[in-house]
N, C-alpha and C positions, 0 to 999 in steps of 0.2 A: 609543442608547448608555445612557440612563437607563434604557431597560424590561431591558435587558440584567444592569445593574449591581442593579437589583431583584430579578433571577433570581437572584444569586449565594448561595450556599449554603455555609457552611464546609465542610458535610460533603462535600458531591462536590469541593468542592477538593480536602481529604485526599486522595479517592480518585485522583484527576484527576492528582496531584501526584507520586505512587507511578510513574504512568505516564510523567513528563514535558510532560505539559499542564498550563500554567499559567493553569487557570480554575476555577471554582466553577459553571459554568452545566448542570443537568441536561440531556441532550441531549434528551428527549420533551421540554420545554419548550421548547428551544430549534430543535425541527422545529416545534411546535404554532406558534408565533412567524413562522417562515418559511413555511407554508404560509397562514397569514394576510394576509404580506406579496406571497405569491405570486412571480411572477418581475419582477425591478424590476436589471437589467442595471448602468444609473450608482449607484444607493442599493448593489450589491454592492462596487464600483471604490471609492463613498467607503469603505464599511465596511472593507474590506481595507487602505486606506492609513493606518485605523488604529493599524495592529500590536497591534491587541488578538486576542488569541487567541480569545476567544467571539466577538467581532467577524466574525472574520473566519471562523469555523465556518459565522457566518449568510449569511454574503458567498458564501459556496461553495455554500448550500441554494437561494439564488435568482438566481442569478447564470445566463445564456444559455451554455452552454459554449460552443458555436458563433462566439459573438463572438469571443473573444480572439485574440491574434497571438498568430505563432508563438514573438516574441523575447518579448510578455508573459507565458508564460508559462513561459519558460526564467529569467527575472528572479521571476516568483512563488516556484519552484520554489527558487530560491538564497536567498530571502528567509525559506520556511518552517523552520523549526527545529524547532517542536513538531509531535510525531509524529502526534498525529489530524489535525491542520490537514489535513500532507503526504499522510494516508494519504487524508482526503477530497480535496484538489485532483486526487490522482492517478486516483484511482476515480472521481468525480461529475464530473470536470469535462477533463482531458487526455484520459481513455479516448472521449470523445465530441466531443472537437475534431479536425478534418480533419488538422491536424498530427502529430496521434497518432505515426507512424510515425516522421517524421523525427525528432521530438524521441527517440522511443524509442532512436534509432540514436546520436543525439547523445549522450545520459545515460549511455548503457548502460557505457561506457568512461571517463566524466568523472572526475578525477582527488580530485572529493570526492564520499566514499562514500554521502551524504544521497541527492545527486543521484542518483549513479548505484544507486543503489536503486530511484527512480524508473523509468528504465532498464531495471532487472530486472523490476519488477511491471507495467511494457508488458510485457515480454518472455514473463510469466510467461499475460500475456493472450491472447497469441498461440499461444503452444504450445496453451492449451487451445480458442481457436474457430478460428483462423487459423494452422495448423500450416505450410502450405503454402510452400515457400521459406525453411526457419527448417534452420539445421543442426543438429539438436537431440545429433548426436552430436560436435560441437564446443563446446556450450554445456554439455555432460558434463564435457570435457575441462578449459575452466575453471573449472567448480565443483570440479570434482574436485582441479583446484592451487591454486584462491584460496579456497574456502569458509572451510577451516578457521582461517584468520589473519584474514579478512574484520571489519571493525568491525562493532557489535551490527546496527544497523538494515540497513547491507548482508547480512548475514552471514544473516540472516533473509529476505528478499526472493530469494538465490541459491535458498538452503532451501527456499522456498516455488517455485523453480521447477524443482529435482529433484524434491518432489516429484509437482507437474504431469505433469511428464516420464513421470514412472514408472507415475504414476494413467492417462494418455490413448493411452501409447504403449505398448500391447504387444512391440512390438521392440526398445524401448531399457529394458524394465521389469527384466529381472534387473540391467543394469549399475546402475541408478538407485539401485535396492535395495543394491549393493554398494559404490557411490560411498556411500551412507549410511553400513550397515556400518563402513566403514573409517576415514570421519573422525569418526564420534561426534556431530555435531553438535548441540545440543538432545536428547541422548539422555538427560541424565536432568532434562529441562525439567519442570516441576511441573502438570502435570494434572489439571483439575477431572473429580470422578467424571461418567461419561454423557458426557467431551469425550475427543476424538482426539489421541491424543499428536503433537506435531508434530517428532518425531523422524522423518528421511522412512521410511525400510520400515517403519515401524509405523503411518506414516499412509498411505503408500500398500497396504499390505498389505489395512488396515481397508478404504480407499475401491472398491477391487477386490472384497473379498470382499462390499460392499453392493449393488455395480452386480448382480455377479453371481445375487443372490436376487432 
């Protein structure tokens, strides 16, 4: 927690802060840190029960994913608030626990929207490696009537799996496209030059037209 609170930097707080993470710690430093520490399973459990935000960033870089239950990390998952935390637990450490699925199924409906974001980026995981068994033309249909009133972080996570949907699946790609079309969604979201607008038919249009060269 000392080497931690050494890293801290005003400046990336600012930046950090804009985003809704509340920390000052560069993240190169704060992987150079972790891969130092290497993988250390109990030293991640303390880190995490912190509730420090860089805390528990490092807690998630070394931590076994493998290990954790299923209810630990449904209780993680309700605990994280800041959005890198969540978007790392979800990516580094859920997508590679054996519970993956069921917690997916659990989340995916949960009546707060943090969670069920969660939820959606399993879900979003699966359309694009694990297609197999997923109704992707009912997972239209609710995007299609919840997207557009969805809260930020949900609303974004549906987003990001229309446009999966539209990018992997040739046969649900016009509707994808016109599910976008019509609700607007992040349609006029601010885009760095050289990055992809994550407006979906303009991100799935782009991802299509690069497969295809």
């Amino acid at each position: 927690m000392a080497e931690l609170a050494a890293l801290e930097d005003p400046k990336a707080r600012a930046v950090n802060e804009r985003h809704g993470d509340d920390h000052g710690v560069n993240l190169g430093k704060l992987r150079a840190l972790a891969k130092r520490l290497k993988t250390q399973q109990e030293l991640a459990c303390r880190l995490w029960a912190t509730d420090d935000t860089a805390a528990r960033l490092l807690a998630l870089l070394i931590c076994r994913p493998k290990a954790f239950g299923r209810d630990e990390l449904d209780a993680m998952v309700r605990q994280t608030r800041a959005p890198k935390v969540h978007d790392w637990l979800v990516n580094y450490v859920v997508k590679k626990n054996p519970h993956a699925e069921e917690l997916r199924l659990a989340w995916y409906a949960d009546p707060d929207p943090v969670v069920a974001s969660a939820g959606w980026a399993l879900t979003t995981e699966r359309v694009a490696k694990k297609p197999e068994g997923l109704d992707l033309s009912g997972l239209l249909d609710v995007i299609e009537a919840e997207m557009k009133d969805a809260p930020d972080r949900l609303q974004w996570a549906m987003n990001h799996c229309l446009a999966q949907i539209g990018i992997e699946h040739a046969g649900h790609r016009d509707r994808a496209i016109a599910v976008g079309e019509r609700l607007e969604v992040l349609k006029d979201y601010p885009t760095s030059p050289g990055c992809t607008s994550p407006f979906a038919p303009i991100w799935i249009t782009e991802m299509v037209r690069r497969r295809s060269e």
